[in-house]
N, C-alpha and C positions, 0 to 999 in steps of 0.2 A: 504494500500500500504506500503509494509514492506521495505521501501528506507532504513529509519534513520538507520534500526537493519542490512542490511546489509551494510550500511558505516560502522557500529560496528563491524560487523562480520570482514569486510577489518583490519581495523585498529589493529585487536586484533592479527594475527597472520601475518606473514615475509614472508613464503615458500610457493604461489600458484601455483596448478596448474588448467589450464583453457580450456575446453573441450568443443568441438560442436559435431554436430551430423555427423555421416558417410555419405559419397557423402558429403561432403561439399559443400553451395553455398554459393553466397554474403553475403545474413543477417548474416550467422553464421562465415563464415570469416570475415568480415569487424566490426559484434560487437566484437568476442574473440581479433583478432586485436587489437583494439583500446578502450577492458579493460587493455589489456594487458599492453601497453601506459602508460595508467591513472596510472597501479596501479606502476608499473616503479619510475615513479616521486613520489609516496610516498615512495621511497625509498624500493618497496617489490621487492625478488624475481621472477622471474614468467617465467611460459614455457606453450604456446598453443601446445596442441597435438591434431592430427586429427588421427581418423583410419584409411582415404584415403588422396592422394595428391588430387591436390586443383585443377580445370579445367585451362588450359591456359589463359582463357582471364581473369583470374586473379593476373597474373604475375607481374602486377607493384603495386598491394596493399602494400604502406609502411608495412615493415616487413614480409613480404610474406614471406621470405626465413628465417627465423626464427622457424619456425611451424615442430614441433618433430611429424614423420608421423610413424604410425604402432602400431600395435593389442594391444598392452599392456606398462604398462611406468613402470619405476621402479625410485627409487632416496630416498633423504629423505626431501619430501612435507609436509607442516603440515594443507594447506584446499585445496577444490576445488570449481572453478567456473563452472559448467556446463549450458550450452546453447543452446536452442532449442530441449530438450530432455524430452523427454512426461515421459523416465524413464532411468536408468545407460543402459540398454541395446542398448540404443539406441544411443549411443555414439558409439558403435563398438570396445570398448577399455577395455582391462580388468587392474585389478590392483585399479580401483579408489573407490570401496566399504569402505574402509576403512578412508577414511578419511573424517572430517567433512566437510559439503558441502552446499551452495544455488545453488540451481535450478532457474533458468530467464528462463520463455516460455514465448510464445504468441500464445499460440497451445492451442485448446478450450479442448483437454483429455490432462490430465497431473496425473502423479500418485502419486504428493505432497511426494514424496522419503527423501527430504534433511530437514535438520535441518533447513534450513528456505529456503521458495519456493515463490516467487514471479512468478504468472499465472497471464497475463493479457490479452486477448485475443481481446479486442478491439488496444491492438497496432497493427499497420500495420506489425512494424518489430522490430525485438528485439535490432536494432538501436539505435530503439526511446527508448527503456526500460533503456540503456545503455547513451544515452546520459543525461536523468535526474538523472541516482544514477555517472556520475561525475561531472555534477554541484552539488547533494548531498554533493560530497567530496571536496568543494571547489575549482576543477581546473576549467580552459579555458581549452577547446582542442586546442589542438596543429594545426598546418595544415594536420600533418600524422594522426590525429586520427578524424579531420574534414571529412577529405578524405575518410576514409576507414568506418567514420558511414554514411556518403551521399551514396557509394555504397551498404551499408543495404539495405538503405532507394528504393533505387533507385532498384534493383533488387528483391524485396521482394512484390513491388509494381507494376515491368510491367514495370517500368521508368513511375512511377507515371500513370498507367492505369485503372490498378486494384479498385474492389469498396472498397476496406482496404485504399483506401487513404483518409485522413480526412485533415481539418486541419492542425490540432497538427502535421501532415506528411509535410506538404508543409510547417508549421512554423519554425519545426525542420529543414527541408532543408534550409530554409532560412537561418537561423544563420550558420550554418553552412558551407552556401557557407560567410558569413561574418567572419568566423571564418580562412576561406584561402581553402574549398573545389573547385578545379574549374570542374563546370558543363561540361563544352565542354572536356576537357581532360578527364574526370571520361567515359565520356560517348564514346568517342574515343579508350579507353584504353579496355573498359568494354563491349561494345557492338557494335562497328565497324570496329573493328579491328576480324581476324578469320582467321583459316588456310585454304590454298586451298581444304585440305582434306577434311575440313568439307561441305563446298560447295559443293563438288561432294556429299558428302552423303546425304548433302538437296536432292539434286536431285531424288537420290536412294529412300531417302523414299517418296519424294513427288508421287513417282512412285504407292508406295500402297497404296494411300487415298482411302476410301471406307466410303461411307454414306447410311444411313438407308433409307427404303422407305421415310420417315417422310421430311427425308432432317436438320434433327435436331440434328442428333447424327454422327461424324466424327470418323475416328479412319486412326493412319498410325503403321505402326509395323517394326522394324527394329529388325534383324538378326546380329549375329556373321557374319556370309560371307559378310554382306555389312559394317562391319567395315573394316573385311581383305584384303575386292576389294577395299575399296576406300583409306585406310592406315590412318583414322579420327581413334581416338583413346577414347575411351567411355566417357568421360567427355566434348567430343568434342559436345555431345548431347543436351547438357545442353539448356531451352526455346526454344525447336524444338515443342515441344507440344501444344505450343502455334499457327504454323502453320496451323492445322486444325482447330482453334476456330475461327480463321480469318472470314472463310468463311462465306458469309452471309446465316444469316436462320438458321447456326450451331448455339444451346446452349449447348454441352455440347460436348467433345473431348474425345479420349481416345489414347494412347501412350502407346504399348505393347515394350517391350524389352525382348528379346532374356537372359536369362543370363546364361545358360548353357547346351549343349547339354543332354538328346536329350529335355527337354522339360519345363525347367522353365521360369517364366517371373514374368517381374518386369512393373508395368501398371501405368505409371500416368495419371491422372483425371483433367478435370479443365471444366469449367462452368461459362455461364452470368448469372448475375443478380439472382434468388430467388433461383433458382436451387442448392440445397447442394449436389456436390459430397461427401462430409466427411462422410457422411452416407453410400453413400455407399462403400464407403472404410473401413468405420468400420466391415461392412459386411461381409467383408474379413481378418479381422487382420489386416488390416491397418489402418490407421487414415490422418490428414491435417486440412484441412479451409475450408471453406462450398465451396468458388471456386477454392479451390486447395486441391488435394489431390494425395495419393498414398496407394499403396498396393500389394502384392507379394503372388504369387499362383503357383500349379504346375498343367502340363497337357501340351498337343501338344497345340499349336497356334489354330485351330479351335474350342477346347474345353475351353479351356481360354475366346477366344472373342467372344463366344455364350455367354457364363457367364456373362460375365462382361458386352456386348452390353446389355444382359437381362434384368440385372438390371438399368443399366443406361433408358432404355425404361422405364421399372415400375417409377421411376423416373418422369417422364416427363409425363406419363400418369395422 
């Protein structure tokens, strides 16, 4: 566990900048966030760029409004942190090749790209990776960075659902609500709160659930037009997927998305218990967690979800 060398890597140079993966979600906001924090108070420079804006119910994450959003960054940076990225491509950002770099996943493929790569894959979330290299570097987090590594934690997990949670998940929460994270607020802010739009578009897609004979495999699929009728806006989507895995008897779900006329789509995958979707996401050029995953394919919607139901069946057979 290369902690020590990247508190060394920190310490040695002034000018970071700190990257997560495109569609950003909580783990990767709430850890870049709240390195960003940490590395502050030692006195560095430091700028979070995303290659997309961030979904609404992330709106009150201390330092939200901070976050340099779009395809490429320019300035004069001398390292990079990159987060949650198997490889530079997968950040969605160009411009960051050139500078010395660690790589933090928690993603079981990672392509070990940086000068020093820290993969650990039994973390739930890259939170938890985040919260041991800055007690590494001798701080307490603060309340804003208590706050924004418990939304890791808390979104990367299901709100503590997911089989990724261990201990060390529920230890780390702990301190960190002792730290000044508040549960009910994170949770208010984070997952109870949602636009009306979004609601109608539950609707919309609860509309096309479809399950297999077996009664084990679910899938819903949402359209450009049912963003346009309901005025939800694409990040509005965000743990919609999770609605089909609900259903009892479902082990495994699938989430087809619409992303460009007349026919691509963007699929995420999730799964109980033994069942590894990451397989078969790799199948396809994508990748994930054995119970979460995703992957991106082209073809009309019926040739897509033959595909994809197909394999999720071979699966389970």
């Amino acid at each position: 566990m290369p902690i020590p060398e990247i508190a060394g890597f920190i310490r040695r140079y002034d000018r970071f900048l700190i990257a997560g993966h495109a569609r950003p979600d909580g783990d990767s906001l709430g850890s870049a966030l709240a390195l960003a924090a940490a590395l502050e108070e030692l006195g560095k420079c430091v700028q979070v760029v995303n290659a997309d804006r961030h979904s609404r119910n992330y709106n009150t994450l201390p330092g939200i409004d901070s976050i340099k959003v779009g395809p490429k960054v320019d300035g004069d940076w001398e390292a990079l942190i990159i987060l949650e990225c198997n490889n530079l491509q997968r950040s969605g950002i160009d411009g960051l090749g050139h500078l010395p770099a660690v790589n933090i996943d928690h993603h079981p493929k990672n392509d070990f790209f940086a000068e020093i790569n820290w993969v650990d894959p039994s973390a739930a979330a890259v939170g938890e990776m985040i919260y041991s290299l800055i007690l590494e570097l001798g701080l307490h987090p603060s309340v804003d960075v208590a706050t924004n590594l418990y939304v890791a934690l808390l979104t990367d997990t299901g709100s503590f659902q997911f089989s990724n949670t261990t201990a060390d998940t529920l230890r780390i929460a702990s301190e960190l609500v002792k730290f000044g994270a508040n549960p009910a607020a994170i949770a208010r802010d984070v997952l109870l709160t949602q636009p009306e739009a979004r609601l109608r578009l539950i609707g919309r897609l609860l509309e096309t659930l479809q399950l297999d004979p077996t009664r084990k495999i679910a899938w819903i699929v949402l359209t450009r037009e049912m963003l346009e009728a309901t005025g939800a806006e694409p990040d509005d989507i965000e743990g919609l997927v999770n609605y089909p895995l609900s259903i009892e008897g479902v082990e495994v779900c699938a989430f087809f998305k619409e992303q460009s006329v007349p026919a691509d789509f963007r699929v995420s995958l999730r799964s109980k218990g033994r069942y590894n979707v990451g397989l078969v996401a790799e199948g396809f050029g994508g990748g994930g967690h054995k119970n979460a995953a995703g992957l991106s394919v082209a073809g009309s919607y019926e040739t897509v979800r033959d595909r994809v139901i197909g394999e999720l069946e071979r699966l389970l057979a």
